[in-house]
N, C-alpha and C positions, 0 to 999 in steps of 0.2 A: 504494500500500500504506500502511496507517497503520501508525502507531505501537504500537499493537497485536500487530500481527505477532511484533514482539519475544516474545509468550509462547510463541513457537512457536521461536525460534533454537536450534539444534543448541548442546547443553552445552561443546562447542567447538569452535566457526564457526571456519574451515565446512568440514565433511563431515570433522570426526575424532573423532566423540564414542566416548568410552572404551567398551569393549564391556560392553553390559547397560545405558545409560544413557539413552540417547535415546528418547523425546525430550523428556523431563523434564530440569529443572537438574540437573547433581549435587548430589550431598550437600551438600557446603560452599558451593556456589553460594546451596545453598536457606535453608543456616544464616544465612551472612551477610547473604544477600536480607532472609529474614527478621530477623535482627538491625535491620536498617536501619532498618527501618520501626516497628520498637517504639519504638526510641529516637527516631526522627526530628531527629537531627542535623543540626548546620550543617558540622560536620566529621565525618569518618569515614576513617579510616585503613584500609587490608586491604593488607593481607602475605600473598601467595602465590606460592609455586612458579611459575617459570616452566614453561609447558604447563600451566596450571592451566586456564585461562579465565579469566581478569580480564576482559578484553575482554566479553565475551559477557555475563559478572556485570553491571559497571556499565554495560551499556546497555539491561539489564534495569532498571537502576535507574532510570535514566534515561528509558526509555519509560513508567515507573511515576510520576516524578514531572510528565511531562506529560499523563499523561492525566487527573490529579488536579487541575492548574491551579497545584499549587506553584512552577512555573518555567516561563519563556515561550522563553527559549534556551540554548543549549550551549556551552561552549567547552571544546575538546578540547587538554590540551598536552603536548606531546611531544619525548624529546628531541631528535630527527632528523627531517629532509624526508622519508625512506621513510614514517617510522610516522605521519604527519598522514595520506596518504592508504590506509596501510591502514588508519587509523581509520575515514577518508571510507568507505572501501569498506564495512568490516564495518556501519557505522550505515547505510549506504543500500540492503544488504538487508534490514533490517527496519525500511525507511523513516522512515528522519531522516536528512537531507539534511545534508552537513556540507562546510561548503566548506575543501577543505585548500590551493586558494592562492590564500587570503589572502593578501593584502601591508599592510606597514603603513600605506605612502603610497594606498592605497586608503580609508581610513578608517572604509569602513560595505560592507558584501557585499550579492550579492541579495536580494531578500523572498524568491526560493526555497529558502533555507535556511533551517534551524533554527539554525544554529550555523555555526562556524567550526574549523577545527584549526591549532592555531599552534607553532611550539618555542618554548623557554624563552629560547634569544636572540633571538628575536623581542618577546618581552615585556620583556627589559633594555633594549631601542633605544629602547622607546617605553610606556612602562608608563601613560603618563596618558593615551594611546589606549583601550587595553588598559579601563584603569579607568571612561572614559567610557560605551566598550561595555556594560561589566559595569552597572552601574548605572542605562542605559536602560532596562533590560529585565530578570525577575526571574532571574539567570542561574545555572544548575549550572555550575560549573567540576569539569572530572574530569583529575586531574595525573595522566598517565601515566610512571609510575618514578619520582613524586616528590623521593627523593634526588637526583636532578637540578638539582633547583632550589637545594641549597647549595652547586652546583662552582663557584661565585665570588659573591663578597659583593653583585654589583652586580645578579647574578641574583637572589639571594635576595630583596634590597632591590626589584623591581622587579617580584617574583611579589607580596611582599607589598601593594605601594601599586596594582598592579593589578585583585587580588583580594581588596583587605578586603572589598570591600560584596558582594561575590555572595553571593544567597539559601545556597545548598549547597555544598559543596568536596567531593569524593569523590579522595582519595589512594590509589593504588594503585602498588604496589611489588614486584616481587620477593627483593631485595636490597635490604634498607632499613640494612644499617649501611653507616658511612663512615671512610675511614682519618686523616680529619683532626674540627676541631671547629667543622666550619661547622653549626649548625646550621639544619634542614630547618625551613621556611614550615608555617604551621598543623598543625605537628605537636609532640603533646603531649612532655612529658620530666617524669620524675619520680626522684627521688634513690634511688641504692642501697644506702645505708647505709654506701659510702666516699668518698661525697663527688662521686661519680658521676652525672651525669644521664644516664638509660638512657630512649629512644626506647619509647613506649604504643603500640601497637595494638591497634585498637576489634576487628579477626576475623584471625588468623595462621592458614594451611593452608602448612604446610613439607611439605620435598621427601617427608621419611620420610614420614608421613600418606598423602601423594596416590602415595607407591609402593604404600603398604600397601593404597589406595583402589582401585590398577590406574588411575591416571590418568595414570601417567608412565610414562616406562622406565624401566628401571634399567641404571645405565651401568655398562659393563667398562673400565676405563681399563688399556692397557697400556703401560707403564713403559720405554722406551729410553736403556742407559746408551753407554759405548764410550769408547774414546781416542782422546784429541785431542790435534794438535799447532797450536802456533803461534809466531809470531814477536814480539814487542811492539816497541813505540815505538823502543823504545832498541838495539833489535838481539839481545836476547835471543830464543831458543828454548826453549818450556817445554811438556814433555808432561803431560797428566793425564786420566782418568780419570773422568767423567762416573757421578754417582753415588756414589764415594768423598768420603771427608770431605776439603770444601777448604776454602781460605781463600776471605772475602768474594769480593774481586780476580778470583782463579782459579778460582772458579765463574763469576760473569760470563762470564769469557770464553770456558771451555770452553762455557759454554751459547750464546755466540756463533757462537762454531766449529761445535759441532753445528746451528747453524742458518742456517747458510753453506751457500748455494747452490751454490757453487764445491766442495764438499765431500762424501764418498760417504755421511757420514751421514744426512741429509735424502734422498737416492735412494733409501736402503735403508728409510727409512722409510715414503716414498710408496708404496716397491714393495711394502711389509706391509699397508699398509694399504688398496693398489688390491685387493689378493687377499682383504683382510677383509671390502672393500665385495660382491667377486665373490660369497661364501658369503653375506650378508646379505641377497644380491639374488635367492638363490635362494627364498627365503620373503617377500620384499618387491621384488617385480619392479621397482622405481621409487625403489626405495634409494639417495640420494644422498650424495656426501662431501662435507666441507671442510675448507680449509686454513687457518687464522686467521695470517696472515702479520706480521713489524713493520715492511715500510715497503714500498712499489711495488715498487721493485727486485728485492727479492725474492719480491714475488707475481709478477710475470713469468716469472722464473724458474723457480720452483717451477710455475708453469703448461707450462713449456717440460717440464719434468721428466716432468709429467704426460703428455706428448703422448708422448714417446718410450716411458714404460711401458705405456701403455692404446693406445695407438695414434690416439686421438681427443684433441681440443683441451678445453680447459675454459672454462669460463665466471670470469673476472676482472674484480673489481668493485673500484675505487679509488674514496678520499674525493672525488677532485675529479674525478672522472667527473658529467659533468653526465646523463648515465643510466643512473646506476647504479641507481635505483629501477627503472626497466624492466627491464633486467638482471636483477636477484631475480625480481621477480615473474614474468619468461616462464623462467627458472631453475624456479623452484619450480613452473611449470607444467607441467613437461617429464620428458623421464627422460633426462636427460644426466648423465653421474657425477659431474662432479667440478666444484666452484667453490669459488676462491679468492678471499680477502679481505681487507681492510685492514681492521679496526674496522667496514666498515662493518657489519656483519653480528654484531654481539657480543652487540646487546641488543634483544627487542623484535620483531626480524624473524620473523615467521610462513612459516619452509619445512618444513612438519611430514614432510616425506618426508627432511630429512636424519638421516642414521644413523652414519656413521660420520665423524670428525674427528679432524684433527692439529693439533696448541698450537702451532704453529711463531711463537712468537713471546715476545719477551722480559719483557714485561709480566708483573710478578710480583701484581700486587695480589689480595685475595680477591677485594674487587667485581667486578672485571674478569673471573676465574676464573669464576667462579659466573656470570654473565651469558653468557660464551663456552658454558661445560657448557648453558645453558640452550636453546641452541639445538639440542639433540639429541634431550630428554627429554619431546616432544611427540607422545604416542601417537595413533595411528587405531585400533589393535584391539590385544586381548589378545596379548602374550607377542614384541609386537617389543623389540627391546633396543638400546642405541646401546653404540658403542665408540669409543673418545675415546683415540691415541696422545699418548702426553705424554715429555719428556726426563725422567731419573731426576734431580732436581732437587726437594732435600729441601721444599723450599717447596713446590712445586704436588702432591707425594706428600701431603704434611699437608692439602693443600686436599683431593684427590681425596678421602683418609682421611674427611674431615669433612662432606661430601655432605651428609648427614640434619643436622646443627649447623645450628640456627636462634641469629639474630645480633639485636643490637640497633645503634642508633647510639649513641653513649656520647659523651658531652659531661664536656671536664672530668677523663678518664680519669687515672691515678694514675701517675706519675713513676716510674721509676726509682729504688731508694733511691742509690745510688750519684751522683742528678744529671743520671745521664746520662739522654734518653729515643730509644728504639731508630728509635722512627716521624720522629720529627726529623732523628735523625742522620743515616737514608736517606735523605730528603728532602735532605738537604744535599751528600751525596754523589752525589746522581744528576746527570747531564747535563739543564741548565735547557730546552734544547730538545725531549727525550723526557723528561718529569720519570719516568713509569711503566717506562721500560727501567733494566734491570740490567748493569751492567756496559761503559757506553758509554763511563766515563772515560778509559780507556787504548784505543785505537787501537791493533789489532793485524792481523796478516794471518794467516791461515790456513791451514796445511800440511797438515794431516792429519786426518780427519774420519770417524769409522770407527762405524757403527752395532751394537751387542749387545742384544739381547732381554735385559731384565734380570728383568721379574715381572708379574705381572697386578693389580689393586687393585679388591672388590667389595665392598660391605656391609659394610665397615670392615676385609676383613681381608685379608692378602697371599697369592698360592699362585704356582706356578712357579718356577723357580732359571734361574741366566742361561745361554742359549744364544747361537749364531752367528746370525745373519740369516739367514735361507733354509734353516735347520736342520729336521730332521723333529721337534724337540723344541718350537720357535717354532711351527711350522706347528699343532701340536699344541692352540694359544691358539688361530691365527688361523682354524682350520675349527673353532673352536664355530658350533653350526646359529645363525640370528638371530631365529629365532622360539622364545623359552622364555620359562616365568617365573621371576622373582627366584628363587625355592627350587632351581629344577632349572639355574639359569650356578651357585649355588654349590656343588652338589653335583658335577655338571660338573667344574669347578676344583677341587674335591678330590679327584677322581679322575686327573686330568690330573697333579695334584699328584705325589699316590703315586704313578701308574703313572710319571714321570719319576725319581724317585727308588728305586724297584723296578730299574727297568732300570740308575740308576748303581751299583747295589750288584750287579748280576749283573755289570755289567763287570770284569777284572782289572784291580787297585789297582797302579799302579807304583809300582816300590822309591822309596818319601821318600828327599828329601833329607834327609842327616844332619846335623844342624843339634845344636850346642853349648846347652845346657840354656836359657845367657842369650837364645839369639835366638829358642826356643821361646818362652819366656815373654814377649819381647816380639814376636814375630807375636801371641799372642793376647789381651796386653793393648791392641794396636792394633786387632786385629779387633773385641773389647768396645768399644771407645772409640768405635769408628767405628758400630756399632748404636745405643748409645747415645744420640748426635750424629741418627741418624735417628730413634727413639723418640721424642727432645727435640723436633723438626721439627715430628713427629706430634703430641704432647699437651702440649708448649707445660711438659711438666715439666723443671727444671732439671738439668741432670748430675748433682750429688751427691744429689737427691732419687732421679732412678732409681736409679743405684751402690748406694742406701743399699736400696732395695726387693729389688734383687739380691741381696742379703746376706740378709735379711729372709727372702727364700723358698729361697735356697740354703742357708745357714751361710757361715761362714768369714771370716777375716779381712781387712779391707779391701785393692783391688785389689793396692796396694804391698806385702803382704805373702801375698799368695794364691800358694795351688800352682796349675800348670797343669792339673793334674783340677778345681781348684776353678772358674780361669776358664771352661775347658770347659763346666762346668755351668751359668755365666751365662751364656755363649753358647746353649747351647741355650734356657735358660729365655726371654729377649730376644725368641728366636727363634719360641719357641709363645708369647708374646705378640702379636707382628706376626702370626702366623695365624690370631688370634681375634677375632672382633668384640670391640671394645671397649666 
């Protein structure tokens, strides 16, 4: 087959082109195609959605600039051993031959190839290898998840002496900002007017666009809070609350506890979400899950977990599983429910049949977030949907919140006026062996682990109020059908909404507790406080900014001196905040 074929590759290879599309590029495939060629760049940056088609795009490009004679080979780089050979695979159905193991100590591959596919620490071992290659021969280099290449300075160093001479560089990302200020190899930055270097791209198609497109899903993320008990280091017992406002420390842990193996809340969660996957599989026969776990232990576990609820085994894929690539791919061949994983599966992996997912893990960062979500939002036909359980943990609520937020890399970013800066002081606080977990400092054991349905989170806005696990109110969420579109999961959820709160209001109110004016007023400058504290999670605005907006749209005199009808009213108001698109 030649290189040609490529104008024929399904919009996203292979066999899930968005319904109405094939077998033409999508739209933005065709924008950016087109883009390319106008400008005829050495560099070119594209930011798109995961489940977009990147892949399919630039090997469209790529078969474009050899049949032109602009370049004579390929180098594919990536940032894991899986994604070199699903490169190989995708470029050898539309013939370009891509060898993905290479080794360094090999030095030069067959003449049967066009190209090579390598990771990014393969290019730090040996970058004047790397550089030789490039410069035989007039070579495209195409950086898959580019951001990659600034996760340590010896990589960046190593992409760059590598890859200065190649003819073309084609960068391609779904997730192009980064939580630190490494900055990203042949990628442009230009000043924001605070002093900021904020990350260029030559064509951006973010998530919202490619929902509105019908090219993604759109994900339901449900929200699990509960109470947790544990033990710490020192012999203390401390209960809390999952979901309520806590301290740094006691979030950690509670979110440990909820993700303790040993604990009912992670059972109660798989058992939601086996029943989720059961309704999702009735319109998607071949509906698979996953469990995005923080470390072996616990993906065994959690797989063990799986057996006793489904009755069948799961498929478990560890970093140092020497076949774990085989693993995926006869995984994503199959219709077995459920597969669990360590990282390996975050970013990148093509199993377009997974639908439904659990965060089971402590990793707070966007990047991370957004690269996990992305593994679910890769459509085959109109009106499938993925649902994503997540711990009620104000952090990844604000990430879910922000879905449609397209991001930049930002160099340089602005301090703290106070001195302090937040992204540092985490960094210093985490445990140097998991830099990405939360809450590993203190060492604790876990007593008590207890799963509640807290809320539902769609197109920015919240519906549901919090139920028991195995409730007809939960259950309520978890038989939405899994074949709708975006319009009709939120109208769905609004109606779920009301009819749950219709039915608390036809229930008989038991007699309140009589509670003395002072502890009225503070239950609900606690209850304000603690929205608040979530709203802030949410839009990143600062406590007295909201407080002062509450005022703003209510009346009345600041918290400290408010009546209880007054706070009320801020409650509510908070309240039809969080269920509106923002």
């Amino acid at each position: 087959m030649s290189v040609s074929a490529a104008s024929h590759l399904s919009p996203s290879y292979p066999d899930r082109a968005a319904w109405g599309t094939a077998p033409k590029l999508r739209a933005w495939q065709q924008d950016a195609f087109d883009l390319y060629f106008q400008r005829e760049p050495r560099d070119f940056l594209t930011v798109a959605t995961p489940g977009a088609g990147k892949t399919t795009y630039a090997l469209r490009i790529a078969s474009e600039l050899l049949n032109r004679g602009v370049i004579r080979a390929i180098t594919v780089v990536t940032p894991t051993e899986h994604l070199k050979r699903q490169w190989a695979d995708a470029a050898g159905r539309v013939g370009i031959s891509i060898d993905p193991e290479f080794k360094n100590s090999q030095g030069a591959t067959s003449r049967d190839y066009i190209g090579v596919a390598i990771t990014y620490a393969q290019v730090a071992m040996h970058p004047a290898l790397h550089r030789a290659r490039t410069e035989a021969r007039k070579t495209l280099v195409i950086f898959d998840e580019i951001h990659h290449a600034g996760d340590a300075k010896s990589w960046g160093d190593g992409v760059r002496e590598a890859f200065e001479p190649a003819t073309r560089r084609l960068q391609l990302t779904g997730t192009p900002f980064r939580s630190d200020d490494n900055p990203i190899p042949f990628v442009g930055y230009t000043e924001d007017g605070d002093g900021a270097l904020r990350s260029v791209s030559d064509y951006s198609y973010g998530y919202g666009p490619a929902l509105a497109d019908g090219v993604v899903r759109p994900v339901i993320f449900l929200a699990y809070s509960g109470e947790m008990k544990w033990r710490t280091r020192a012999g203390d017992e401390i209960t809390a609350t999952l979901g309520t406002p806590l301290t740094k420390d006691q979030l950690g842990q509670a979110w440990r506890a909820a993700l303790d193996p040993k604990g009912d809340w992670i059972r109660q969660v798989i058992t939601a979400a086996d029943r989720r996957l059961t309704e999702v599989r009735r319109g998607m026969p071949d509906a698979g899950g996953l469990i995005i776990a923080t470390d072996h232990e616990s993906a065994r576990a959690y797989a063990k977990h799986l057996r006793t609820v489904t009755g069948e085994g799961a498929t478990v894929v560890l970093s140092d599983d020497p076949g774990a690539s085989k693993k995926i791919k006869e995984f994503g061949a199959s219709t077995q429910r459920w597969l669990v994983a360590v990282r390996m599966v975050s970013e990148g992996v093509d199993i377009p049949r997974l639908a439904v997912g659990i965060y089971a893990t402590s990793i707070s960062t966007p990047l991370f977030f957004a690269q996990a979500i992305g593994r679910f939002v890769r459509m085959r036909k109109r009106g499938e949907t993925a649902s994503v359980f997540v711990p009620s943990v104000p952090l990844l609520l604000s990430f879910a919140a922000e879905m449609e937020a397209e991001r930049d890399h930002v160099l340089n970013r602005k301090r703290d006026e106070d001195g302090l800066d937040d992204l540092l002081l985490e960094q210093a606080q985490r445990e140097q062996k998991s830099p990405d977990a939360l809450g590993d400092e203190l060492p604790f054991q876990t007593l008590e682990a207890s799963a509640t349905f807290d809320r539902v989170l769609f197109d920015g806005g919240e519906f549901g109020t919090a139920a028991a696990a195995g409730s007809p109110e939960e259950e309520d969420f978890l038989g939405l059908p899994g074949l709708l579109e975006p319009d009709q999961v939120a109208s769905l959820l609004r109606k779920r909404q009301a009819d749950q709160q219709a039915a608390k209001r036809r229930q008989p109110k038991p007699e309140p507790e009589q509670l003395a004016p002072h502890e009225v007023i503070h239950e609900l400058r606690k209850e304000l406080n603690g929205l608040v504290g979530a709203w802030n999670h949410r839009t990143g605005q600062p406590h007295g900014v909201i407080h002062a907006d509450l005022r703003r749209s209510c009346g009345g005199p600041p918290i400290a001196q408010a009546s209880a009808d007054q706070i009320r009213d801020r409650i509510t108001m908070i309240r039809r905040w969080a269920s509106q698109r923002k």
